[in-house]
C-alpha positions as CSV (number, residue, x, y, z in Angstrom):
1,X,5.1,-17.6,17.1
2,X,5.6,-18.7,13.4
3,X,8.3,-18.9,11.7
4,X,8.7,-17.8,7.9
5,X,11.8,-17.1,5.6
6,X,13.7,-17.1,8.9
7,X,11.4,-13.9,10.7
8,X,9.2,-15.0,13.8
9,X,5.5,-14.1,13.1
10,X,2.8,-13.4,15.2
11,X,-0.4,-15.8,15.2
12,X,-2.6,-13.1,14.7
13,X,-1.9,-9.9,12.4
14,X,-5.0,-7.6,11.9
15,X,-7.5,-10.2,13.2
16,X,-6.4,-12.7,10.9
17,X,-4.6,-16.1,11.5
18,X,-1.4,-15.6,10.3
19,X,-1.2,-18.9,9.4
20,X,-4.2,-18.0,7.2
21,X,-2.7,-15.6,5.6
22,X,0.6,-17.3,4.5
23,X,-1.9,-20.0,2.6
24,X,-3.3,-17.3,0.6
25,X,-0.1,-16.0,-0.5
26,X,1.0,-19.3,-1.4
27,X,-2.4,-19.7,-3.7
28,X,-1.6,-16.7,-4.6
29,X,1.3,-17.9,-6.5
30,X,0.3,-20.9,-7.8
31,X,-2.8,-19.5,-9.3
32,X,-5.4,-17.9,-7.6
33,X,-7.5,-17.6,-4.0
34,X,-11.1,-17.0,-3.2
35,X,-9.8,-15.1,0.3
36,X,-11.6,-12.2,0.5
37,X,-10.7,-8.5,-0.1
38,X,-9.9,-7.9,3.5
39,X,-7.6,-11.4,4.2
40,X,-5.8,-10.6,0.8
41,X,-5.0,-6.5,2.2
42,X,-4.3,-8.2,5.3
43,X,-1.8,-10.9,3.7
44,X,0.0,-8.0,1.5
45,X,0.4,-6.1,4.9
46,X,1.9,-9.0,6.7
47,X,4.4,-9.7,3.9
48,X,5.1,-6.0,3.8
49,X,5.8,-5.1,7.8
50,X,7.8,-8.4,7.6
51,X,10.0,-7.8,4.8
52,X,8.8,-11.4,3.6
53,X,8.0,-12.7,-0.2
54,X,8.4,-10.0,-2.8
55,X,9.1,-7.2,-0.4
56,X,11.8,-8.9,1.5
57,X,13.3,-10.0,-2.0
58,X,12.8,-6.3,-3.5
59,X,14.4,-4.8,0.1
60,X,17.9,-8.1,-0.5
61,X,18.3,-6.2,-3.7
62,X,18.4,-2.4,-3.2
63,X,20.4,-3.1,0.1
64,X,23.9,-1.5,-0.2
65,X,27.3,-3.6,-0.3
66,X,28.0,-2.5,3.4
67,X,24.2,-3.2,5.0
């Protein structure tokens, strides 16, 4: 398992090393990647089912007071 922002990871997610995709994200970020189309849908999944980068930010903020 990986860990990120506190979540376990799988190694794998959708055929892809999840360690892979983490590096895209991160060049991403800081400017660009030359991932192709399916590691980058693959990557936005990933952060998406695991509440991790921007969605686990946008899902902090629209939590209620008593979640």
């Amino acid at each position: 398992m990986i860990k990120c922002e506190g979540k376990e990871l799988p190694e794998m997610f959708e055929g892809y090393k999840t360690s892979d995709l983490l590096k895209t994200w991160e060049e991403i970020k800081t400017g660009g990647t030359k991932a192709p189309k399916g590691q980058i849908e693959a990557m936005g999944n990933l952060l998406a089912d695991h509440k991790l980068g921007i969605y686990g930010a946008y899902n902090n903020k629209t939590k209620s007071p008593k979640e």
